[in-house]
PDB file with SEQRES, HELIX, SHEET and CRYST1 records, atoms N, CA, C and O in Angstrom:
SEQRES   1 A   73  UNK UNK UNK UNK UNK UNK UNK UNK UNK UNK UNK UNK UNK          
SEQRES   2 A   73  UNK UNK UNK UNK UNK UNK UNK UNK UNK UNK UNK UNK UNK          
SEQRES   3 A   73  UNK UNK UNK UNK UNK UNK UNK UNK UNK UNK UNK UNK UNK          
SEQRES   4 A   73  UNK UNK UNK UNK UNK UNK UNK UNK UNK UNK UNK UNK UNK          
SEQRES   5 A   73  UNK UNK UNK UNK UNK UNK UNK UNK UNK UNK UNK UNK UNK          
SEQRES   6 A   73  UNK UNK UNK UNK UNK UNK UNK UNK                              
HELIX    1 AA1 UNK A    2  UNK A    4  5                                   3    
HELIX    2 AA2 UNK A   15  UNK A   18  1                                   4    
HELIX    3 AA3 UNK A   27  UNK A   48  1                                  22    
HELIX    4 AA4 UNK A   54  UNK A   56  5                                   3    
HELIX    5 AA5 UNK A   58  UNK A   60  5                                   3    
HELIX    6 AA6 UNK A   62  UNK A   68  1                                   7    
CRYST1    1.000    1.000    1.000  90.00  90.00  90.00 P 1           1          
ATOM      1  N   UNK A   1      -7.731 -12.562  -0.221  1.00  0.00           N  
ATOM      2  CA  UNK A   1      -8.165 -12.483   1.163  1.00  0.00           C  
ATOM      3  C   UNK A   1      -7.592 -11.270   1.883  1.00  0.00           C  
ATOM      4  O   UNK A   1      -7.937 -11.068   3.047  1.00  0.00           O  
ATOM      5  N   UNK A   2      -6.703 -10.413   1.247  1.00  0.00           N  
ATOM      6  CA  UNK A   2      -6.456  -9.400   1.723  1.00  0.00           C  
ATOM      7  C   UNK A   2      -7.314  -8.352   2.246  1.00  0.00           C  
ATOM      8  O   UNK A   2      -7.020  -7.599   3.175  1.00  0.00           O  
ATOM      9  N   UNK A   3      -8.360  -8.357   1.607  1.00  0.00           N  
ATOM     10  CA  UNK A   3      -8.946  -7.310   2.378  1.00  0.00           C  
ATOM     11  C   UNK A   3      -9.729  -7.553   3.077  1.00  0.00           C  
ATOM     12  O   UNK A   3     -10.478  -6.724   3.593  1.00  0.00           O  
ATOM     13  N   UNK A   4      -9.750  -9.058   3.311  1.00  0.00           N  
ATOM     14  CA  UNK A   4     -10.206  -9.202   5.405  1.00  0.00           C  
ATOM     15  C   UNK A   4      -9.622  -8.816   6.003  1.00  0.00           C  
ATOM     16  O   UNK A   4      -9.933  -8.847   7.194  1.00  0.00           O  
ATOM     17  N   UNK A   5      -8.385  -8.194   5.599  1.00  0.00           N  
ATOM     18  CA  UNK A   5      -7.623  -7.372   6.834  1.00  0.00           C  
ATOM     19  C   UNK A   5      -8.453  -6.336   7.763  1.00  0.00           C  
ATOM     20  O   UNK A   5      -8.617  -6.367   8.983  1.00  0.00           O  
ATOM     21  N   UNK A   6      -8.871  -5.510   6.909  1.00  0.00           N  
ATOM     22  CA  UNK A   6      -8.893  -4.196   7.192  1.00  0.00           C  
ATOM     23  C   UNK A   6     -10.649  -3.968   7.177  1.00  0.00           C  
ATOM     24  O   UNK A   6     -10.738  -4.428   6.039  1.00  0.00           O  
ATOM     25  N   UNK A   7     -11.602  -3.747   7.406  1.00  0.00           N  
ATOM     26  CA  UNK A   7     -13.440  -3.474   7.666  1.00  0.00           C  
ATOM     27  C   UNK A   7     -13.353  -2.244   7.116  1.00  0.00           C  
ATOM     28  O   UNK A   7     -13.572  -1.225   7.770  1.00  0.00           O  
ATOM     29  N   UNK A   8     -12.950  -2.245   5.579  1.00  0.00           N  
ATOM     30  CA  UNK A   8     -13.646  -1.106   4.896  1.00  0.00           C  
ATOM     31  C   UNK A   8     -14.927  -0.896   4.282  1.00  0.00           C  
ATOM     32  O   UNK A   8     -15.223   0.014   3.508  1.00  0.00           O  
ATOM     33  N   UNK A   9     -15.993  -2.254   4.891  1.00  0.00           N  
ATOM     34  CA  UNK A   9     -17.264  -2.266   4.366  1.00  0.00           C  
ATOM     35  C   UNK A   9     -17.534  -2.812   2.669  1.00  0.00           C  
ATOM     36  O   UNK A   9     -18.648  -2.905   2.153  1.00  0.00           O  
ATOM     37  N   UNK A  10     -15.833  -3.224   1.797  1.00  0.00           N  
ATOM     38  CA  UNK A  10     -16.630  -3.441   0.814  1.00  0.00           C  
ATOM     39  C   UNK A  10     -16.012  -4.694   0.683  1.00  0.00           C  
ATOM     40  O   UNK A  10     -15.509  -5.129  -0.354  1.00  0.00           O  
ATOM     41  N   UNK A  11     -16.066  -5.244   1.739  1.00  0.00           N  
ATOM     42  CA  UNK A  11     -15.203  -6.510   1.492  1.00  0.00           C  
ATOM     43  C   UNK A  11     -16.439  -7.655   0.731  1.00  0.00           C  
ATOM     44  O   UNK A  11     -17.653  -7.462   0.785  1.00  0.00           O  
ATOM     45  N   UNK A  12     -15.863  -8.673   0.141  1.00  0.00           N  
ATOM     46  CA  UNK A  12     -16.585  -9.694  -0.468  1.00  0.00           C  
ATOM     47  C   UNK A  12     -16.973 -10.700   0.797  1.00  0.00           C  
ATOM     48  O   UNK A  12     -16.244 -10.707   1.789  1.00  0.00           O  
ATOM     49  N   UNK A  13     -18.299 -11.656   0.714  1.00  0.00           N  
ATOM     50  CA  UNK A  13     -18.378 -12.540   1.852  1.00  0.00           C  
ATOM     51  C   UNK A  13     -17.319 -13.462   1.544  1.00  0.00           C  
ATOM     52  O   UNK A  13     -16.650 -13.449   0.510  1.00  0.00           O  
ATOM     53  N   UNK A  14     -17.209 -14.272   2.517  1.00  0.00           N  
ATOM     54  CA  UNK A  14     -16.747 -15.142   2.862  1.00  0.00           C  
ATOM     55  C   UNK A  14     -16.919 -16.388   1.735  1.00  0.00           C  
ATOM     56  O   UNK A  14     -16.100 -17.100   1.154  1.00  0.00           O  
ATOM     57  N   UNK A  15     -18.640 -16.282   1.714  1.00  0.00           N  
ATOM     58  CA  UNK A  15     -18.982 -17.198   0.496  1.00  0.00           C  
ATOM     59  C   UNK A  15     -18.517 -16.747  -0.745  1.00  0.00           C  
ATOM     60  O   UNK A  15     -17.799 -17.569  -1.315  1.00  0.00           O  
ATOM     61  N   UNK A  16     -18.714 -15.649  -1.364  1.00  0.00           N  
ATOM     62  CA  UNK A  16     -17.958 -15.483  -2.366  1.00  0.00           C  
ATOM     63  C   UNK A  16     -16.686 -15.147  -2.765  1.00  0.00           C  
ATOM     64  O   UNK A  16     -16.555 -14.526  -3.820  1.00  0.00           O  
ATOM     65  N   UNK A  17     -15.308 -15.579  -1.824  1.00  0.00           N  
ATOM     66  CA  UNK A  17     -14.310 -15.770  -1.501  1.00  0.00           C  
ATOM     67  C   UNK A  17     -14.092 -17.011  -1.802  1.00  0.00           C  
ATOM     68  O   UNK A  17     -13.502 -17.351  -2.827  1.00  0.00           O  
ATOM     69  N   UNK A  18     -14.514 -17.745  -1.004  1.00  0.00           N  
ATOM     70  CA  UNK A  18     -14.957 -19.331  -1.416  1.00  0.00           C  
ATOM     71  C   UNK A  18     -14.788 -20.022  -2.531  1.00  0.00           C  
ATOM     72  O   UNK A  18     -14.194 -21.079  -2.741  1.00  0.00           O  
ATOM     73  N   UNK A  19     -15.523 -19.129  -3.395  1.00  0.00           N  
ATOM     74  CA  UNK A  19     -16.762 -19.511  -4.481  1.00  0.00           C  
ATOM     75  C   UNK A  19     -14.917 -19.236  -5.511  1.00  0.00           C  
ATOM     76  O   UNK A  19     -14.322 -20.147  -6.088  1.00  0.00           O  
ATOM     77  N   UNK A  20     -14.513 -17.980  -5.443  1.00  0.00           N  
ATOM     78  CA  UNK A  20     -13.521 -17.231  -6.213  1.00  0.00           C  
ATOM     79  C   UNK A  20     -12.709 -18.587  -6.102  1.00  0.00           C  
ATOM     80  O   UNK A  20     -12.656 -19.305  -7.100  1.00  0.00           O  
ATOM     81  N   UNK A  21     -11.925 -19.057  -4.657  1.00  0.00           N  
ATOM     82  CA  UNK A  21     -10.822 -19.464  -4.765  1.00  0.00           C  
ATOM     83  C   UNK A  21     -10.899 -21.189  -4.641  1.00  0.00           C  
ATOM     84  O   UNK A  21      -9.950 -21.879  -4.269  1.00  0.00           O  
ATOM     85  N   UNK A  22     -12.247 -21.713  -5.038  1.00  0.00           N  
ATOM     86  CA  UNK A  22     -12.236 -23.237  -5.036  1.00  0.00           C  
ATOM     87  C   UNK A  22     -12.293 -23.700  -3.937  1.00  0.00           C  
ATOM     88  O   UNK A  22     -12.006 -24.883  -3.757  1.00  0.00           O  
ATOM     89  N   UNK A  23     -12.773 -22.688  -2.669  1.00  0.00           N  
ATOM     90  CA  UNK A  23     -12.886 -23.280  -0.985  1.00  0.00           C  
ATOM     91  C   UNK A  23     -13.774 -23.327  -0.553  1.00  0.00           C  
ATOM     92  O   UNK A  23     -14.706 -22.785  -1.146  1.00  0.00           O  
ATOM     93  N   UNK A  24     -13.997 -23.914   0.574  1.00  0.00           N  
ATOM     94  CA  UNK A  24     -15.411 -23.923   1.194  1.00  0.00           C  
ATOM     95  C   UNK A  24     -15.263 -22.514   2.040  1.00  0.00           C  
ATOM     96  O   UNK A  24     -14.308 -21.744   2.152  1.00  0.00           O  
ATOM     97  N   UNK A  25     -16.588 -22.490   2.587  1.00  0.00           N  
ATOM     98  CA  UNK A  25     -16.555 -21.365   3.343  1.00  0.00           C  
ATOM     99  C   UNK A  25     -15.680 -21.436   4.272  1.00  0.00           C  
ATOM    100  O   UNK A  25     -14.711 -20.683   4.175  1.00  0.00           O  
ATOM    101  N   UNK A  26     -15.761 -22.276   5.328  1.00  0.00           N  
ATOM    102  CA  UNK A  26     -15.168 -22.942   6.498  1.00  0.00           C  
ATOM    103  C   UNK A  26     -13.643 -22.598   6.340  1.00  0.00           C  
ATOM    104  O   UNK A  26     -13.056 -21.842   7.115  1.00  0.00           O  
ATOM    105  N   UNK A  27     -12.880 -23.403   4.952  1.00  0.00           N  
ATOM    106  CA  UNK A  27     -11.649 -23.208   4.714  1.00  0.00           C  
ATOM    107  C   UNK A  27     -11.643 -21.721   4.644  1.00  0.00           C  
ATOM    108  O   UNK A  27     -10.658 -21.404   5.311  1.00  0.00           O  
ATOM    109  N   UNK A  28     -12.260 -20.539   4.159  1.00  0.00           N  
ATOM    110  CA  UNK A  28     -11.622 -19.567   4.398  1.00  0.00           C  
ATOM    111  C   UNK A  28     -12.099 -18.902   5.467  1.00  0.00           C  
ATOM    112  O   UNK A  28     -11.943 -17.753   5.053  1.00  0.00           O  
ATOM    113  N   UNK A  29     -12.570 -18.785   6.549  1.00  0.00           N  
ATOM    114  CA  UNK A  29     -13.051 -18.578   8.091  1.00  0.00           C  
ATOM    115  C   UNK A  29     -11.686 -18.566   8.144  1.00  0.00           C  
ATOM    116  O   UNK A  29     -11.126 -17.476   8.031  1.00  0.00           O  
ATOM    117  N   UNK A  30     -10.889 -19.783   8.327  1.00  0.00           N  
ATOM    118  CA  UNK A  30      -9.800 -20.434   8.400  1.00  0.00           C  
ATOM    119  C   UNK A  30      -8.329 -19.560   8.286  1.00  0.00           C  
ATOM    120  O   UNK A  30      -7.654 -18.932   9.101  1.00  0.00           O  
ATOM    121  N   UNK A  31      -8.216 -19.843   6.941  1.00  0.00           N  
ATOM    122  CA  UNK A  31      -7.160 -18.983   6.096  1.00  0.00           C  
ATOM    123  C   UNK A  31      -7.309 -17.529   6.812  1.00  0.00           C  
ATOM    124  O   UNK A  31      -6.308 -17.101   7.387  1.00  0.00           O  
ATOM    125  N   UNK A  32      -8.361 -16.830   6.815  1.00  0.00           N  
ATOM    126  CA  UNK A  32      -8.417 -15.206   7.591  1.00  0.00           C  
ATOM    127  C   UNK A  32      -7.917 -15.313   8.738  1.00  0.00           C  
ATOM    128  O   UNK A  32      -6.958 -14.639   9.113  1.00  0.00           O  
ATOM    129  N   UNK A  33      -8.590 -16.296   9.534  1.00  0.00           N  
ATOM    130  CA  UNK A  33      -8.402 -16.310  10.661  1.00  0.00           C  
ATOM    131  C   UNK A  33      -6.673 -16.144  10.746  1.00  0.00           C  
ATOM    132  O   UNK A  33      -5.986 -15.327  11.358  1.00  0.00           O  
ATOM    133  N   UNK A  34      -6.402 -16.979  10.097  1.00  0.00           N  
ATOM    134  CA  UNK A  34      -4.596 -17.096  10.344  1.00  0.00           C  
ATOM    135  C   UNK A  34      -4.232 -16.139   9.845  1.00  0.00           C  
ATOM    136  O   UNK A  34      -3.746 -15.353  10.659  1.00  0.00           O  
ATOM    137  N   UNK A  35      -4.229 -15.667   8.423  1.00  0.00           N  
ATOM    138  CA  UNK A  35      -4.223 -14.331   7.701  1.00  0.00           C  
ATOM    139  C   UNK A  35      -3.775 -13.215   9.123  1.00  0.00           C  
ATOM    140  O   UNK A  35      -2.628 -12.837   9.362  1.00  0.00           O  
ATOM    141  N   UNK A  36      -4.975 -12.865   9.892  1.00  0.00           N  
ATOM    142  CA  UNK A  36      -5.065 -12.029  10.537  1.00  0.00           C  
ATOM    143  C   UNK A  36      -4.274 -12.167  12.274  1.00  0.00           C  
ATOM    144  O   UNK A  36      -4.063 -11.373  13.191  1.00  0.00           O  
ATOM    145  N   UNK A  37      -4.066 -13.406  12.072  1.00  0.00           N  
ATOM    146  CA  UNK A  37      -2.855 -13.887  13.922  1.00  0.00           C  
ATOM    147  C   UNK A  37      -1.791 -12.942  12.830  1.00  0.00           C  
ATOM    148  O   UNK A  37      -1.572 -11.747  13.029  1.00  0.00           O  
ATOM    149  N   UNK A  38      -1.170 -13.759  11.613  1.00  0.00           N  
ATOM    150  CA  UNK A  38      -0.120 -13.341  11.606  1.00  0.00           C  
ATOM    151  C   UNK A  38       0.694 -11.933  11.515  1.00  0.00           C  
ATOM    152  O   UNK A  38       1.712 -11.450  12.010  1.00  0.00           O  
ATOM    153  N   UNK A  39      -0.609 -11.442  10.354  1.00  0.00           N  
ATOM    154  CA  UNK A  39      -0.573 -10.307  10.180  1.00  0.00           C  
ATOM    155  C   UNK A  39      -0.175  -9.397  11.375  1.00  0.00           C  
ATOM    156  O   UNK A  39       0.864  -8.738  11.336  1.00  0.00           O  
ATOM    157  N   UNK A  40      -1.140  -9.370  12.588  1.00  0.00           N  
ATOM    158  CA  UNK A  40      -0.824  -9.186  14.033  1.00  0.00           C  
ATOM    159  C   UNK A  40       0.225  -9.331  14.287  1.00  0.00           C  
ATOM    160  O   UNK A  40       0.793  -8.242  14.376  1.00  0.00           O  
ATOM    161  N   UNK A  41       0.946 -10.269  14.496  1.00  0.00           N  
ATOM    162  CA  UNK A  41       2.090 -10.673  14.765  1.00  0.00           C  
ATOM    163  C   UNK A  41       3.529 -10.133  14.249  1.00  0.00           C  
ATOM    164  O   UNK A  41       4.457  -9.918  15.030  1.00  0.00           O  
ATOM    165  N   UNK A  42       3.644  -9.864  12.313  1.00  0.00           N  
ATOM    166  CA  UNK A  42       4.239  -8.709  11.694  1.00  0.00           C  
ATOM    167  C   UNK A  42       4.186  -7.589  12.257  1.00  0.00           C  
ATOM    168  O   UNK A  42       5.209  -6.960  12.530  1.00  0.00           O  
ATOM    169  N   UNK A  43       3.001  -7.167  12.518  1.00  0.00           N  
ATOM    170  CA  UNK A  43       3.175  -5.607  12.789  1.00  0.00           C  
ATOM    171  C   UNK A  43       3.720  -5.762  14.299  1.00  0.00           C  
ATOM    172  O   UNK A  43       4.424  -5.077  15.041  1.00  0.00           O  
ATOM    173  N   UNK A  44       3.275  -6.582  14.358  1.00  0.00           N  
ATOM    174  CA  UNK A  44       4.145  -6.149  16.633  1.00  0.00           C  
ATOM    175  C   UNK A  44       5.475  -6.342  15.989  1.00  0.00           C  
ATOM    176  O   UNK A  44       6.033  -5.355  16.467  1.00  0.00           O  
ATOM    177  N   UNK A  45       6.341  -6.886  15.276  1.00  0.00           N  
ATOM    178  CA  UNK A  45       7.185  -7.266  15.537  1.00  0.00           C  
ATOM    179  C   UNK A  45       8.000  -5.670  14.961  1.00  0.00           C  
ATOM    180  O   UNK A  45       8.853  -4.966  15.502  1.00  0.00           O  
ATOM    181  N   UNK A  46       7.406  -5.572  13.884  1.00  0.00           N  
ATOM    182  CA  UNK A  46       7.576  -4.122  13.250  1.00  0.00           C  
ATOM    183  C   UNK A  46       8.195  -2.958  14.222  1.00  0.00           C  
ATOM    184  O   UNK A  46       9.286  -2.472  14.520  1.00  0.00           O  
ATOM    185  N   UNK A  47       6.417  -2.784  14.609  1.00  0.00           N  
ATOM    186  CA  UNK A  47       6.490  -1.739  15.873  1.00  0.00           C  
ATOM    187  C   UNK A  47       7.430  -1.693  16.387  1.00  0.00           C  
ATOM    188  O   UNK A  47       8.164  -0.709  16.297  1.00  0.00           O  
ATOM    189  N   UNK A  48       7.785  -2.999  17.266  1.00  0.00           N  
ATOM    190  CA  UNK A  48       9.146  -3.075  18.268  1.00  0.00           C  
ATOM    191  C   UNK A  48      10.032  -2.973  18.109  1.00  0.00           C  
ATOM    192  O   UNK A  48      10.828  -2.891  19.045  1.00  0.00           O  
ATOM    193  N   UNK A  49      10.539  -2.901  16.407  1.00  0.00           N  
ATOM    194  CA  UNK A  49      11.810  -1.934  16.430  1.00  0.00           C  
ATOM    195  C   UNK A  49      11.897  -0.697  16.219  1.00  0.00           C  
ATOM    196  O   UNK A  49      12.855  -0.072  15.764  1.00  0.00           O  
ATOM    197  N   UNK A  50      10.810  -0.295  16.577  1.00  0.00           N  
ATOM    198  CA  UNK A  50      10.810   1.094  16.717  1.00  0.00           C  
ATOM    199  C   UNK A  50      10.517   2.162  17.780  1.00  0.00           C  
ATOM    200  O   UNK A  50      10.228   3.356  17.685  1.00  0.00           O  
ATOM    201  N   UNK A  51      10.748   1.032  19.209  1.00  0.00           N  
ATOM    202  CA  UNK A  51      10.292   1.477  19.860  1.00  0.00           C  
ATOM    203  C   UNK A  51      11.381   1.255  21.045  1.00  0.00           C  
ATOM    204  O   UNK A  51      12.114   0.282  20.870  1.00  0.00           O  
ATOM    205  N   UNK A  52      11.589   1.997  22.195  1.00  0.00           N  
ATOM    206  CA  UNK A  52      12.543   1.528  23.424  1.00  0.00           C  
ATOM    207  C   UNK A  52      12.511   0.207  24.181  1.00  0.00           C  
ATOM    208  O   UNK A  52      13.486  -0.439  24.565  1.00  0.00           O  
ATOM    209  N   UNK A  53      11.457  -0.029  24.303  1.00  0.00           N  
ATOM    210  CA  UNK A  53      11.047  -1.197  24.705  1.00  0.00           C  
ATOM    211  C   UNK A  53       9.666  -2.422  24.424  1.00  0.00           C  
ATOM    212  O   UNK A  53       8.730  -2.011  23.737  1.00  0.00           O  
ATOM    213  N   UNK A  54       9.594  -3.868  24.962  1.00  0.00           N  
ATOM    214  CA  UNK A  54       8.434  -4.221  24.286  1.00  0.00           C  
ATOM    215  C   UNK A  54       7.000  -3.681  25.142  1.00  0.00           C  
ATOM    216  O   UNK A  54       5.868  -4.064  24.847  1.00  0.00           O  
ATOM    217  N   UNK A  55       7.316  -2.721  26.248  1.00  0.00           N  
ATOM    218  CA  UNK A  55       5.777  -2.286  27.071  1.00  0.00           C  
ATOM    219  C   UNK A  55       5.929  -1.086  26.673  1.00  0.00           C  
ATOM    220  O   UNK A  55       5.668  -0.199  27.486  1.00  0.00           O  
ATOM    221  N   UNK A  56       6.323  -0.767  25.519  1.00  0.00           N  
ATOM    222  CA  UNK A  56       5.741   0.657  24.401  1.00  0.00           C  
ATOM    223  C   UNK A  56       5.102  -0.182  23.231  1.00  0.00           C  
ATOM    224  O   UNK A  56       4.694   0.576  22.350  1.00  0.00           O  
ATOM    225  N   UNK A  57       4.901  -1.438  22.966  1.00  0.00           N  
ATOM    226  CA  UNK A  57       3.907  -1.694  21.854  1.00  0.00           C  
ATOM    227  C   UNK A  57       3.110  -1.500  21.852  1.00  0.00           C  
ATOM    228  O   UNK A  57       2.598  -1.097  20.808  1.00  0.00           O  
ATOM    229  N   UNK A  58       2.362  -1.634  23.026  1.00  0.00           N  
ATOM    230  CA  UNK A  58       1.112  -1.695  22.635  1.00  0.00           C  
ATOM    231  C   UNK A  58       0.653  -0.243  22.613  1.00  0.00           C  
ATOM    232  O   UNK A  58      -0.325  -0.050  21.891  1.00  0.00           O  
ATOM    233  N   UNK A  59       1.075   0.673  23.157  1.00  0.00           N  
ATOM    234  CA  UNK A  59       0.776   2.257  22.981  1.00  0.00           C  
ATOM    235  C   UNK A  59       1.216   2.738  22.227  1.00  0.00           C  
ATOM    236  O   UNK A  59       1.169   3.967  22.288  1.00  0.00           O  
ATOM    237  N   UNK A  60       1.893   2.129  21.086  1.00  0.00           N  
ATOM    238  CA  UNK A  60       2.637   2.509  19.966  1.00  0.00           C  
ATOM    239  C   UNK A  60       1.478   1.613  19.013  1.00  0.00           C  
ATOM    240  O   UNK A  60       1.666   1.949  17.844  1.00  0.00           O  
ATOM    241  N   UNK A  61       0.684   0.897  19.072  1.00  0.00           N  
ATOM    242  CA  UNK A  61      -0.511   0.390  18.156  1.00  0.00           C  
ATOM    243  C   UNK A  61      -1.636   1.553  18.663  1.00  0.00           C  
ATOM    244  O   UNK A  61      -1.457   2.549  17.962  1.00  0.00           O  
ATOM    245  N   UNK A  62      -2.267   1.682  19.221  1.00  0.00           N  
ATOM    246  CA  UNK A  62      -2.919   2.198  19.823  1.00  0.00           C  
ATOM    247  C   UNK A  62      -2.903   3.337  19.073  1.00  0.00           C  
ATOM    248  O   UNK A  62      -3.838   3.553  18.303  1.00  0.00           O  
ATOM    249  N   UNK A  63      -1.761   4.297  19.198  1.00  0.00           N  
ATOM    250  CA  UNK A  63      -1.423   5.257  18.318  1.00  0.00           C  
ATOM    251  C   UNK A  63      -1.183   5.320  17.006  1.00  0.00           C  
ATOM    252  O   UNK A  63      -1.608   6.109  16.162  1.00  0.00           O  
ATOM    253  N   UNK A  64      -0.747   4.772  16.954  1.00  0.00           N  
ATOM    254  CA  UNK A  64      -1.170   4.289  15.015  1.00  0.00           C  
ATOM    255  C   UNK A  64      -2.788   4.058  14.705  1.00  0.00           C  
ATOM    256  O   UNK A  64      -3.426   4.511  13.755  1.00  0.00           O  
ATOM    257  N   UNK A  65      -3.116   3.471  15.464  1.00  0.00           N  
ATOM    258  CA  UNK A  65      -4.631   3.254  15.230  1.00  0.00           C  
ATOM    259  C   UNK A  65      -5.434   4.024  15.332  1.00  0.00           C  
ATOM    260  O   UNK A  65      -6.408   4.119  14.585  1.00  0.00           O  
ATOM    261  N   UNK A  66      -5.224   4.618  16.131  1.00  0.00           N  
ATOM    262  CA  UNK A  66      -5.977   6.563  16.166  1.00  0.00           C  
ATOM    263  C   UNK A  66      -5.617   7.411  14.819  1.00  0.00           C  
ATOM    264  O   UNK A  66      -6.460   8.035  14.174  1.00  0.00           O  
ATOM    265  N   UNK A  67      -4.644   7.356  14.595  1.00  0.00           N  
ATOM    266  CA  UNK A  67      -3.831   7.976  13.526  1.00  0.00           C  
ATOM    267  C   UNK A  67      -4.661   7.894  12.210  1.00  0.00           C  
ATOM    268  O   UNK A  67      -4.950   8.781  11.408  1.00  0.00           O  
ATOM    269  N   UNK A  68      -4.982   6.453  12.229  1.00  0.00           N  
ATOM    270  CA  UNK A  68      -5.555   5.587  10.928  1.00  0.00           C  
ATOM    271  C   UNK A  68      -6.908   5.973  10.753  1.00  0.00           C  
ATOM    272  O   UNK A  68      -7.415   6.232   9.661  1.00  0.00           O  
ATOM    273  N   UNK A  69      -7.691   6.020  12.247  1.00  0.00           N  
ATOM    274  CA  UNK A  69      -8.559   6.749  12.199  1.00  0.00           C  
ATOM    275  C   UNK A  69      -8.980   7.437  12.212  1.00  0.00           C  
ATOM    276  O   UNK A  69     -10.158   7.382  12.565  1.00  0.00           O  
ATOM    277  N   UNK A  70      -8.338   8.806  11.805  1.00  0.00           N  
ATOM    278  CA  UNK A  70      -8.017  10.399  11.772  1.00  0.00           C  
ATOM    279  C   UNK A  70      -8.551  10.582  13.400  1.00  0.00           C  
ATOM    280  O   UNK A  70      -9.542  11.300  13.534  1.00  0.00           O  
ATOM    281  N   UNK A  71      -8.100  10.125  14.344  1.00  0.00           N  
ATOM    282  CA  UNK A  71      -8.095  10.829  15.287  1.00  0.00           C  
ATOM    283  C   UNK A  71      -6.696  11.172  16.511  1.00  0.00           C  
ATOM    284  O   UNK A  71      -5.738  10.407  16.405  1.00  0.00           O  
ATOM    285  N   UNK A  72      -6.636  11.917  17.252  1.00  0.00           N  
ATOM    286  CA  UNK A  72      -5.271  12.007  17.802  1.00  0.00           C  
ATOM    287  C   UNK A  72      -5.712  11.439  19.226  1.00  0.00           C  
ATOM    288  O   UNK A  72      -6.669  11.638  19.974  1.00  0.00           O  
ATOM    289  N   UNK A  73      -4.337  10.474  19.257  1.00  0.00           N  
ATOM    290  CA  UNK A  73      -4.239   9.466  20.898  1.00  0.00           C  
ATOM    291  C   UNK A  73      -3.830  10.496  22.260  1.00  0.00           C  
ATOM    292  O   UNK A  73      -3.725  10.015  23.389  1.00  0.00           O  
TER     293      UNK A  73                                                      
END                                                                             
């Protein structure tokens, strides 16, 4: 399920995720869904030690995310 992280277009559906890991669809809606809070949640926590304070996170994602997307913030 890792690469529901990230919308690189070659991800597998949902159904055939499913199908792979003995789940229904539903159950993995599910699993991503959480997959992806937590994931969220790692990286803020990440960020914030790298940063002066916690109202530089979010402009410290922001910027990474430009970054990721070859563009400059």
């Amino acid at each position: 399920m890792k690469g529901c992280l990230t919308a690189d277009g070659s991800l597998e559906s949902y159904v055939q995720i499913a199908g792979r890991l003995d789940m229904t669809e539903q159950a993995v809606k599910v699993a991503v869904h959480r997959l992806r809070r937590r994931y969220q949640e790692l990286l803020r926590e990440e960020i914030g030690q790298t940063v002066s304070g916690a109202d530089e996170i979010d402009d410290e994602l922001r910027n990474l995310f430009a970054a990721v997307r070859g563009r400059t913030a």
